[in-house]
Residue frames as qw, qx, qy, qz and C-alpha x, y, z in Angstrom:
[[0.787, 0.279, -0.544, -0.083, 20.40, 58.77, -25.00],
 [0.728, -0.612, 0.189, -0.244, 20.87, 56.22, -22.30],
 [0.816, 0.105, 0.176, 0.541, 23.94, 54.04, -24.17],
 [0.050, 0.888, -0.305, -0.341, 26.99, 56.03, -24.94],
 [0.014, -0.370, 0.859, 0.353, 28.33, 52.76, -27.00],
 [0.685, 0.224, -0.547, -0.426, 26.83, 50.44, -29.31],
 [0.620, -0.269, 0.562, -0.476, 25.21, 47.43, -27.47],
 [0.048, 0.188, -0.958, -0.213, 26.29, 43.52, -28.08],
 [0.700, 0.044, -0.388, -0.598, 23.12, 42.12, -29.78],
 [0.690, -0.052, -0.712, -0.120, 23.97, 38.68, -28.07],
 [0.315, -0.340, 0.542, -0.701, 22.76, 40.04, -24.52],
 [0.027, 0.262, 0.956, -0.131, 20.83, 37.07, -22.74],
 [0.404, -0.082, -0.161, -0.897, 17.17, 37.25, -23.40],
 [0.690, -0.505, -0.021, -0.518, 16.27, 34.55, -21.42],
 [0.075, -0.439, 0.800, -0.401, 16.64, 32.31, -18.34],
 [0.474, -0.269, -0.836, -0.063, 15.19, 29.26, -17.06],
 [0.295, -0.600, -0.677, 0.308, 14.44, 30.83, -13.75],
 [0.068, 0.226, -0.066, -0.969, 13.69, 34.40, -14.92],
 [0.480, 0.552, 0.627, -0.269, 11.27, 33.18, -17.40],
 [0.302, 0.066, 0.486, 0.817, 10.69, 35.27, -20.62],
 [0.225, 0.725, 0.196, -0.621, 9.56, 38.53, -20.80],
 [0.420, 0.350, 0.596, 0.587, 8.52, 39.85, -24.45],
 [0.190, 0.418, 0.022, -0.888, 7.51, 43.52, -25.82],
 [0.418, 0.432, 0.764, 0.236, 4.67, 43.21, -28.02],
 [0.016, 0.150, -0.287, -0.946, 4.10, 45.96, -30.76],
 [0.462, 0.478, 0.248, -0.704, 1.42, 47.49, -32.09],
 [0.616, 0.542, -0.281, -0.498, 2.11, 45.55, -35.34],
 [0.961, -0.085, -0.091, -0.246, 1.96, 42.64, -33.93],
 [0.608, 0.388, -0.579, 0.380, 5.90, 41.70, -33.64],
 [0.755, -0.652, -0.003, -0.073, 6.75, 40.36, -30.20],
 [0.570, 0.581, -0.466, 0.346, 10.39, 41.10, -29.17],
 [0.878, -0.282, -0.341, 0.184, 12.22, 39.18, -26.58],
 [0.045, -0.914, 0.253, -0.315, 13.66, 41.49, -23.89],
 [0.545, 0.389, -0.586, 0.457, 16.81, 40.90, -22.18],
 [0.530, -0.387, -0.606, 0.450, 17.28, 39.75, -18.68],
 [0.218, -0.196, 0.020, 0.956, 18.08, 43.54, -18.15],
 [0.011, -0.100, -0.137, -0.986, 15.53, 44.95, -19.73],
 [0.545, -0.459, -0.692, -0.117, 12.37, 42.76, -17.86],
 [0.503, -0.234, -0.464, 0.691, 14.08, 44.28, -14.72],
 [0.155, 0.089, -0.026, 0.984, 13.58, 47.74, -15.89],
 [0.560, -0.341, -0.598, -0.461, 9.46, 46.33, -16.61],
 [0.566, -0.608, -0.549, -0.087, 9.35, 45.20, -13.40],
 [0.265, 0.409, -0.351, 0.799, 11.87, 47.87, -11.19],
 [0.354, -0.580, -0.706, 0.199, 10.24, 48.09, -7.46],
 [0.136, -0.416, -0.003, 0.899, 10.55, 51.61, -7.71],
 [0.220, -0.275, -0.665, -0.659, 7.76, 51.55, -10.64],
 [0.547, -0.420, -0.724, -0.011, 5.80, 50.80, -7.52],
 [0.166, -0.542, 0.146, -0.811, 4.21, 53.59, -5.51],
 [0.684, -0.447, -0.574, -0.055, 3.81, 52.30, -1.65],
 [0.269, -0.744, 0.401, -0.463, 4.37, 55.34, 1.08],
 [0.415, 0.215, -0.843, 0.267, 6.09, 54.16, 3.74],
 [0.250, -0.031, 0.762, -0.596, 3.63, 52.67, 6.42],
 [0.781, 0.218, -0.247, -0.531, 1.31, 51.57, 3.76],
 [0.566, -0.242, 0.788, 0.008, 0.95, 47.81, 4.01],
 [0.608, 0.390, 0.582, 0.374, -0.05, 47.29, 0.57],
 [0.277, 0.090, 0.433, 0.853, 0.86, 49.40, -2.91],
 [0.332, 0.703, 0.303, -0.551, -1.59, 53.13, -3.59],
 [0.644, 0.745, -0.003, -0.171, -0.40, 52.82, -7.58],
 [0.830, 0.129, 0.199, 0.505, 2.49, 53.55, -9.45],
 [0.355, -0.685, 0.149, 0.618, 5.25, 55.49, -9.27],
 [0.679, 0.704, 0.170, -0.115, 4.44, 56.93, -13.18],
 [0.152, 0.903, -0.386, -0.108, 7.45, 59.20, -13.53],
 [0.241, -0.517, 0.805, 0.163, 10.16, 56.27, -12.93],
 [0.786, 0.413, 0.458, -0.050, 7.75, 53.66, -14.97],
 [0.628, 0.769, -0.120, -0.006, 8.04, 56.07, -18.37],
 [0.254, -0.753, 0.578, 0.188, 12.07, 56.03, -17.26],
 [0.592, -0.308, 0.743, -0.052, 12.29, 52.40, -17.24],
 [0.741, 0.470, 0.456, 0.148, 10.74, 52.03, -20.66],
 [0.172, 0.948, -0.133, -0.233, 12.39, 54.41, -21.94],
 [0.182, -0.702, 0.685, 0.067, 15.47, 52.68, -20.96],
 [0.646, -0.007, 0.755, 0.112, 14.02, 49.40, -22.41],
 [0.594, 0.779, 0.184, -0.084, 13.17, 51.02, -25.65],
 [0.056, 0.891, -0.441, -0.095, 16.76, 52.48, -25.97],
 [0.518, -0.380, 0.764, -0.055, 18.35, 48.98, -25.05],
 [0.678, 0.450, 0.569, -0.119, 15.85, 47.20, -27.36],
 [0.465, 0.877, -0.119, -0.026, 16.78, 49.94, -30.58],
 [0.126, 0.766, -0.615, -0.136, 20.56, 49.49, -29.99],
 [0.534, -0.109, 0.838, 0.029, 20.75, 45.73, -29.47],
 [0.670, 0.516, 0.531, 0.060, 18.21, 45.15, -32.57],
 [0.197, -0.085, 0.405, 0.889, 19.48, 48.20, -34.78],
 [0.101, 0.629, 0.746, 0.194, 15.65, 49.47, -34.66],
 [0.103, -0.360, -0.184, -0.909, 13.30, 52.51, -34.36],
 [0.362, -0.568, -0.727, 0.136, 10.94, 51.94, -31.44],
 [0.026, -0.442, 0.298, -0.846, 9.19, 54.52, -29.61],
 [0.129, 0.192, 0.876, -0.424, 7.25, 53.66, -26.56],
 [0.504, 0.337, 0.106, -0.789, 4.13, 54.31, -28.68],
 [0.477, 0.286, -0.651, -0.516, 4.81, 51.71, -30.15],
 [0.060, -0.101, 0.923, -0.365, 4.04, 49.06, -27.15],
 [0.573, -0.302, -0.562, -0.515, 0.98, 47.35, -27.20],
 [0.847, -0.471, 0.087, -0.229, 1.48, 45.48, -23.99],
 [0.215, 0.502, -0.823, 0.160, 4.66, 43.45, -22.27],
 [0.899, -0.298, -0.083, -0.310, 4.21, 39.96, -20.93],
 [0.166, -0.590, 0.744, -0.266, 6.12, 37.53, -18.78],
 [0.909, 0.088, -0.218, -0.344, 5.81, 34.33, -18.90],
 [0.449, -0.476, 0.739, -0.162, 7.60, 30.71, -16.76],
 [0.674, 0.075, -0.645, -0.352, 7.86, 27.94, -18.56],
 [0.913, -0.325, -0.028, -0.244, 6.46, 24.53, -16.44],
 [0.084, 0.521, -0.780, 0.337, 8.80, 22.96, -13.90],
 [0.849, -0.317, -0.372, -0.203, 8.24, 19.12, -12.59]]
């Protein structure tokens, strides 16, 4: 367990200049992830790029599954749910339009 206390449900879950990241489920429910837990989605350490590589050879798998992990855990105590990361269909991100 990655919380040792009981997480405040009214965490930010979006920003104007973050955008808005969402977890979509396999049963169709799209839940709005917290500033915090987009971060964990996009962590540059998810990202596998040796050093003298000028551009990325994959992904760094083992800290990926962390990072959801740690948004699945975040996600279950803030909502009072049951997720497991089987349950992900797909995450998206998304900016709203700026004039």
């Amino acid at each position: 367990m990655f919380y040792q206390t009981q997480q405040d449900p009214s965490k930010i879950v979006s920003s104007v200049r973050s955008g808005y990241a969402n977890l979509h489920m396999n049963d169709g429910e799209s839940i709005p992830m917290s500033s915090l837990e987009a971060m964990w989605f996009g962590h540059e350490e998810n990202i596998d790029q040796p050093l003298g590589q000028e551009y990325p050879v994959g992904t760094n798998k083992e800290h990926y599954k962390l990072m959801v992990l740690r948004a699945i855990e975040s996600i279950n105590n803030r909502m009072e749910s049951n997720y497991q990361t089987s349950d992900i269909s797909y995450a998206s991100h998304s900016f709203p339009a700026t004039a």
